[in-house]
C-alpha positions, 0 to 999 in steps of 0.5 A, a space after each residue: 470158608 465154608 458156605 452151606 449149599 442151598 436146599 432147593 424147594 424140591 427137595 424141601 418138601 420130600 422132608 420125612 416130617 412133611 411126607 408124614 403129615 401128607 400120608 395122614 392126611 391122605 389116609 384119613 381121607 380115604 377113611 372119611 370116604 370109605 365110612 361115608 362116602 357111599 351113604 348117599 346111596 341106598 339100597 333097597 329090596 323089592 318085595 316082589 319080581 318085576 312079574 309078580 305081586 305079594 299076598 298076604 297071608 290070612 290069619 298071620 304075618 306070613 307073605 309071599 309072591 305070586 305070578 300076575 298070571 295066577 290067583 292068590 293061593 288058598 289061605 293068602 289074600 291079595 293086600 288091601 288097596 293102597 296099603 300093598 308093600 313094594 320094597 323091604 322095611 317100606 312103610 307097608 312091610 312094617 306094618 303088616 308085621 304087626 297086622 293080618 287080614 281075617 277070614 272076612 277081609 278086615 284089618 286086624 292087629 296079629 293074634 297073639 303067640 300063645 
């Protein structure tokens, strides 16, 4: 008589079918972490160098940065106090996209391409 030999807990768990289901899941786990897993972490553009501060442009939407050392160039004004953008797409960056400074210093919504 024949009696077949017992398959230890071992090598049970080492069957193809269950190696594949842990491959899965390893796998997808991976892809969870991968698409999410860094979106906790922001990264974000200062607008200027760690010595500089932005001016604005007179007249248009253009920016840029000047030295702490130096005055704004002709054509650019220093941004009104409080309203200063410091990193890229902040509050303050969006919106003097939309908005300049005239020659008098006011606030004015950006004149139309034309």
């Amino acid at each position: 008589m024949y009696l077949p030999r017992r398959t230890s807990r071992a090598a049970a768990a080492l069957r193809p079918g269950r190696v594949r289901i842990a491959a899965a899941a390893l796998v997808s786990a991976a892809a969870v972490v991968a698409l999410t897993g860094c979106s906790g972490f922001e990264y974000t553009e200062n607008i200027c160098g760690s010595d500089e501060y932005p001016v604005l442009s007179v007249g248009s939407t253009g920016s840029s940065c000047v030295s702490d050392k130096e005055e704004p160039p002709a054509g650019s004004a220093r941004f009104p106090e409080g309203k200063v953008p410091k990193e890229v797409d902040d509050k303050w960056d969006v919106y003097w996209a939309t908005h300049t400074l005239d020659k008098d210093g006011n606030i004015i919504d950006v004149p139309a391409a034309g």
